[in-house]
C-alpha positions in Angstrom: 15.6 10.8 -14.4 12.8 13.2 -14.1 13.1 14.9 -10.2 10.3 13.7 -8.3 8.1 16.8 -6.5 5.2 17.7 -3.9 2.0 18.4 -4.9 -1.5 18.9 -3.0 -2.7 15.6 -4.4 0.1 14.0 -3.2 0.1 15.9 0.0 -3.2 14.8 0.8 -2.7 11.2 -0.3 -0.2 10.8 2.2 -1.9 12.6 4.6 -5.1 10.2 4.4 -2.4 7.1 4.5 -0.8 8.8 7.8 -4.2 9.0 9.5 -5.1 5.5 8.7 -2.4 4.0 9.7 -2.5 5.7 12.8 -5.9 4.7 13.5 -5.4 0.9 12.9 -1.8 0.3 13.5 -1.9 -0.4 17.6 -4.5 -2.7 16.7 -3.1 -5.1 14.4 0.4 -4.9 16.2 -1.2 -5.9 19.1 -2.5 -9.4 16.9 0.8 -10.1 14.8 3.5 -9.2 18.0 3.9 -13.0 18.3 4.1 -13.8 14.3 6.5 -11.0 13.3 9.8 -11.6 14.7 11.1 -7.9 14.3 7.5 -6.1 16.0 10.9 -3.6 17.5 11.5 -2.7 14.0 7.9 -2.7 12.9 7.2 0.0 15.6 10.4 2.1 15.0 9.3 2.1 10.9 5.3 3.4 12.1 7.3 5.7 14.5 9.5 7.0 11.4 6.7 7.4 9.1 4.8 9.9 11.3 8.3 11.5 12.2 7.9 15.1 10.0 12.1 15.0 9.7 11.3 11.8 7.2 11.5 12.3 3.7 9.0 12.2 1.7 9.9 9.3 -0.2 10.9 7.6 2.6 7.5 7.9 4.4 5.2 7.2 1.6 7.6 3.5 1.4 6.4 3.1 5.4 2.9 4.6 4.6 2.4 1.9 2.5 3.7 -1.6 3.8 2.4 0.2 6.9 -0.9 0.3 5.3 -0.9 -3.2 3.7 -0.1 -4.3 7.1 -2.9 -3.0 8.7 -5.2 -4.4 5.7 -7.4 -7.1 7.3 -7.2 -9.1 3.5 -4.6 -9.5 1.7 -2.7 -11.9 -0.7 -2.6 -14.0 3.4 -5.6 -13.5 5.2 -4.1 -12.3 8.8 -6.8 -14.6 10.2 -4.7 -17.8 8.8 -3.2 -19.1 11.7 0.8 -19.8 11.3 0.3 -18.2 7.6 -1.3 -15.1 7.9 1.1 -12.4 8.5 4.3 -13.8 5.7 3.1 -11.7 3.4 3.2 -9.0 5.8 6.6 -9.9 6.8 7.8 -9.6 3.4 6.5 -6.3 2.8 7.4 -5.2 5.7 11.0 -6.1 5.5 11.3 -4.8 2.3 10.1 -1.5 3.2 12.6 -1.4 6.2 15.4 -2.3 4.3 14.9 0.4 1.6 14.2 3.6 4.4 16.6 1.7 7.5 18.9 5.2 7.1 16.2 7.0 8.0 15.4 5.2 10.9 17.0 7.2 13.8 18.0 6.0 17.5 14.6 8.5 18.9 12.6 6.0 16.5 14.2 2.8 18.2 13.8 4.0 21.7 9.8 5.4 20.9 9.1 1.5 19.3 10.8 0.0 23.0 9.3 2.2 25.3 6.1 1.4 23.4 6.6 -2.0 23.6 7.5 -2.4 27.0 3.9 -0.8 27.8 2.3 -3.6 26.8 
């Protein structure tokens, strides 16, 4: 298995992911906090993907069902009451399940101490 490495490209790519998420995330968490039962874990995941101690891999995993999440259409419209964020769900959970060791207890506490602000 070929070792997987760091370019520019990919440097930027993730880069540009990072920022958008950050831009939109707050936003849409705000809307599905009542839909996704796990919004703690949600938050700790957006919290570990900005973290620079996270691997790369494990970052670009978040980055994207971060991103997905933050889409306003996908496979569910989030606008489809009841319906709209399962897809999200299911992306999400996968993506949480695959990078949960890099989750760390700082993450947890950032994602309840964000939380709790609302």
């Amino acid at each position: 298995m070929a070792a997987w490495t760091r370019s520019a490209k990919t440097d930027r790519t993730i880069d540009a992911s990072e920022s958008e998420v950050r831009e939109k995330f707050w936003r849409t968490a705000k809307r599905a906090a009542r839909q996704v039962p796990f919004m703690d874990e949600v938050v700790a995941a957006y919290y570990c993907a900005l973290d620079r101690n996270t691997p790369l891999r494990a970052k670009g995993i978040l980055l994207a069902a971060l991103g997905y999440f933050i889409l306003p259409v996908d496979t569910i419209p989030d606008i489809v009451l009841g319906l709209g964020f399962t897809d999200d769900v299911a992306v999400l959970t996968a993506a949480i399940t695959a990078v949960r060791a890099h989750m760390t207890p700082a993450h947890r506490l950032a994602a309840k101490q964000a939380l709790a602000e609302d």
